[in-house]
C-alpha positions in Angstrom: 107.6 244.7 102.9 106.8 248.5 102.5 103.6 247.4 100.3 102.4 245.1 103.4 102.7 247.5 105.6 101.5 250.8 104.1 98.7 249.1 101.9 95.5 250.7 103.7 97.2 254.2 103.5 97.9 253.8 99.5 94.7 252.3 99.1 92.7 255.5 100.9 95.2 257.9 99.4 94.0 256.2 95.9 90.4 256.9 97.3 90.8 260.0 97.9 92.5 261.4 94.4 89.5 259.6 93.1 91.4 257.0 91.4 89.8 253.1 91.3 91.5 250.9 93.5 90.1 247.6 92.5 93.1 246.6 90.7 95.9 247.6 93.4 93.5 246.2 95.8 93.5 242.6 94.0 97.4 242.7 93.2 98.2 244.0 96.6 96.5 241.4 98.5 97.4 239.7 101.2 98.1 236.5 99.9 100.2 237.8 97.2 102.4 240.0 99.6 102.8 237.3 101.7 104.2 234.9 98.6 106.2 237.4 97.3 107.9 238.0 100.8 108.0 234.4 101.0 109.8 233.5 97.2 112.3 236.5 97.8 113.1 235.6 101.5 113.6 231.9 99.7 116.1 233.8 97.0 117.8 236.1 99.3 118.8 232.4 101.5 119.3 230.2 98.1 121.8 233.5 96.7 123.8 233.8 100.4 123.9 229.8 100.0 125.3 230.0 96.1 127.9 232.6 97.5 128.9 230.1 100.3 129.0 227.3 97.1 126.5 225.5 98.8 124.8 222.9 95.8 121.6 223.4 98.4 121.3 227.4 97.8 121.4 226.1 93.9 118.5 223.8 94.3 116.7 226.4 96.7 116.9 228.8 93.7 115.8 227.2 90.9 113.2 225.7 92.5 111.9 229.3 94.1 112.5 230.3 90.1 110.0 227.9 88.8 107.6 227.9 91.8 107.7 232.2 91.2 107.4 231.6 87.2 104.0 229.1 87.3 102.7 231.3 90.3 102.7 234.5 87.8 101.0 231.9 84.9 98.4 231.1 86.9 98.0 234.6 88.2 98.3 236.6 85.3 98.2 234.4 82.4 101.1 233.5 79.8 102.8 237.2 78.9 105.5 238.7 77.4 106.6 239.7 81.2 107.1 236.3 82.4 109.3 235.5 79.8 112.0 238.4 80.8 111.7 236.8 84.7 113.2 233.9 83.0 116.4 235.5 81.6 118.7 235.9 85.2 117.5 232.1 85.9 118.9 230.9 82.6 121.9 232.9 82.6 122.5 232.1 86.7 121.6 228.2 85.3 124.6 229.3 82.5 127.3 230.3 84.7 126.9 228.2 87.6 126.7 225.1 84.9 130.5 226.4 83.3 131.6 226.7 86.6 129.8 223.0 88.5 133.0 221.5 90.0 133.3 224.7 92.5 129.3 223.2 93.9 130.2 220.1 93.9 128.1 218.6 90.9 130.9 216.7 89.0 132.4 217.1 85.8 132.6 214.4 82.8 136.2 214.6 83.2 136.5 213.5 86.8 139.2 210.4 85.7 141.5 210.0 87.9 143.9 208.4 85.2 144.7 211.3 83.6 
């Protein structure tokens, strides 16, 4: 949010030191502010939702995840960097799969005849 809305004075402050701002203009664009506010609105619902163990906020975040992860291949190319954005997705996908029965995905050992 701070990026959105200070971008023209960080951009003419850049000018001024004399520093090229082609770069932070074409990573602080408008489009890609508005999809990062957009995928971490999306995270900040799907993470209230998980606390609430709602199996939607779950969906919501993963999805988000992956959406985010292909957004910064196509963006940026395949690098080293997108790989650590994949580690707290794996180890969120980790936890929430030992714990499941608390979001309502069932277990293998839902037998009533036990």
């Amino acid at each position: 949010i701070f990026m959105f809305i200070f971008k023209d004075k960080i951009i003419e402050s850049l000018n001024n030191a004399g520093t090229d701002t082609a770069a932070v203009t074409q990573a602080y664009s408008a489009t890609n502010l508005t999809l990062g506010l957009i995928f971490s609105l999306l995270l900040i619902i799907s993470i209230i939702l998980i606390l609430s163990r709602k199996v939607l906020g779950v969906y919501i975040y993963f999805l988000a995840n992956i959406a985010d992860i292909i957004i910064a291949i196509v963006q940026k190319g395949f690098s080293a960097s997108v790989l650590l954005g994949v580690i707290l997705p794996v180890l969120t996908a980790i936890f929430i799969f030992q714990k499941k029965e608390i979001y309502g995905f069932r277990s293998k050992n839902n037998n009533i005849n036990m």
